[in-house]
C-alpha positions in Angstrom: 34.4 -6.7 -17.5 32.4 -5.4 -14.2 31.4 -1.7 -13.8 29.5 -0.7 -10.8 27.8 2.7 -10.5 28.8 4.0 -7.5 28.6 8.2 -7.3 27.0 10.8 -9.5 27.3 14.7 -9.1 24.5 16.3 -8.7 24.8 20.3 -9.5 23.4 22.7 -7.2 24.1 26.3 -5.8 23.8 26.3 -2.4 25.6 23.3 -0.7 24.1 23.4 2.8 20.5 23.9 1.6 21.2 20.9 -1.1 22.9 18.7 1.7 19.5 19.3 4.3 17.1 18.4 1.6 18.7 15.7 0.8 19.2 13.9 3.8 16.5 15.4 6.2 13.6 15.5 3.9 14.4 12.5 1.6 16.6 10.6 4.4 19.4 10.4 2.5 22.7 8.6 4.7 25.2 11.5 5.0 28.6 9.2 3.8 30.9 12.3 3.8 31.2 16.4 4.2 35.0 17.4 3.1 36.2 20.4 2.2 39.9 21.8 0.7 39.6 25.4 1.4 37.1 28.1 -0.1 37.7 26.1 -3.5 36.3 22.4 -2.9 33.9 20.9 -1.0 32.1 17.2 -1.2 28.9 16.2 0.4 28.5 12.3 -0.3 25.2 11.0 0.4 23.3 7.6 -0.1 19.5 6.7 -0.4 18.2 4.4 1.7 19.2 0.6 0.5 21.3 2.0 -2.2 24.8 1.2 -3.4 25.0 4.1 -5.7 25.8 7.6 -4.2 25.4 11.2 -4.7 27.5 14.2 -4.2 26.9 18.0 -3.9 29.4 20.3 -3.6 31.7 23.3 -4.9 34.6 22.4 -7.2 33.5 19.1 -7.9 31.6 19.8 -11.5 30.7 22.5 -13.6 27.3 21.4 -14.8 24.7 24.1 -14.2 22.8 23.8 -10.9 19.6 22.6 -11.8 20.5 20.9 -14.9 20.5 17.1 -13.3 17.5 15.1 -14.8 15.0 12.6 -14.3 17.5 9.8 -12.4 15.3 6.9 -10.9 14.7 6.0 -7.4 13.2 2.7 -7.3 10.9 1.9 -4.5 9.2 -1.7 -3.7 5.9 0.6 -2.3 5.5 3.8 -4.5 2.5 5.1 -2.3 4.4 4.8 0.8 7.4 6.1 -0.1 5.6 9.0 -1.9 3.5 9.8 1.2 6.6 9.7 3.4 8.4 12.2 1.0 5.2 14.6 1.1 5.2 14.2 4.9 8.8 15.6 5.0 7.5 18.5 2.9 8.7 17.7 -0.7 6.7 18.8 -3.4 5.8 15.1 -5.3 3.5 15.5 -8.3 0.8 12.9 -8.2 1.2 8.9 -8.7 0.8 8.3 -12.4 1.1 4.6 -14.3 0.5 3.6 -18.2 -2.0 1.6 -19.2 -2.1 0.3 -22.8 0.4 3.0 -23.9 -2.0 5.8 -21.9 -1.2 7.3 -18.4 -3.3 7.0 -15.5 -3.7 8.3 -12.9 -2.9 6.6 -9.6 -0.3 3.6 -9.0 -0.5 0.9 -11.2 -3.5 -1.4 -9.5 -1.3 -4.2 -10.7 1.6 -2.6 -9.2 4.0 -4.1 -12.1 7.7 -3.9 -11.9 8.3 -0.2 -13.6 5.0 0.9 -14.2 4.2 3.2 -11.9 5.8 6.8 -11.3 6.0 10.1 -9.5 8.5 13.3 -9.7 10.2 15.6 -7.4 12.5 18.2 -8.0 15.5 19.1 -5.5 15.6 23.3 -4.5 18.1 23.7 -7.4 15.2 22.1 -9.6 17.4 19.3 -10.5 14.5 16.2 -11.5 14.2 13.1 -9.9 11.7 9.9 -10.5 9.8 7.5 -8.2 9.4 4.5 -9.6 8.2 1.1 -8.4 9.7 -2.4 -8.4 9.4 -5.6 -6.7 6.1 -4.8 -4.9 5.0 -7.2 -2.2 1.2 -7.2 -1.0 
């Protein structure tokens, strides 16, 4: 059997305000903005380099807004990426990593595959993670 992640709902109140987040301040592809009357719309968006999909909308679940947490977004260069996402004005906490079972601050100086993290929240206060794989000096 093969199973492929491909699109998860993200809950939020306010469509339009979740759709420019998304794709101007973390540069998010728009894939699709359909709507079926007052009742339904979809926003389908994808992160850079990603197979998997998101979608904001109305009618499309009836999960709280806000109440989406703590999904991954893997990056090969966390400090980058995490400057990049502060330059387009979202609120990233600061670079943190574990060293023998203890957080640290900074990114990892080894920069090990899933070691080092950050978090962001959408304006709905749905949680996301920065984490770092596959870095290449």
């Amino acid at each position: 059997m093969e199973l492929k992640l491909e699109l998860v709902l993200i809950p939020v109140a306010d469509v339009d305000q979740a759709k420019a987040f998304y794709t101007e301040r973390l540069g998010f592809t728009l894939d699709v903005d359909h709507s079926a009357g007052d009742e339904f719309r979809v926003v389908q968006m994808t992160p850079p380099g990603s197979a998997c999909s998101i979608a904001v909308g109305a009618g499309i679940t009836d999960a709280t807004p806000g109440s989406y947490r703590g999904t991954h977004l893997v990056t090969t260069d966390i400090e980058s990426t995490r400057a990049g996402l502060v330059e387009h004005g979202v609120e990233v906490s600061d670079l943190r990593h574990l060293t023998a079972g203890e957080w640290k601050a900074g990114a990892d100086p080894e920069h090990g595959d899933y070691n080092s993290f950050a978090d962001f929240a959408d304006p709905d206060g749905n949680t996301w993670v920065l984490q770092e794989r596959g870095w290449k000096a």
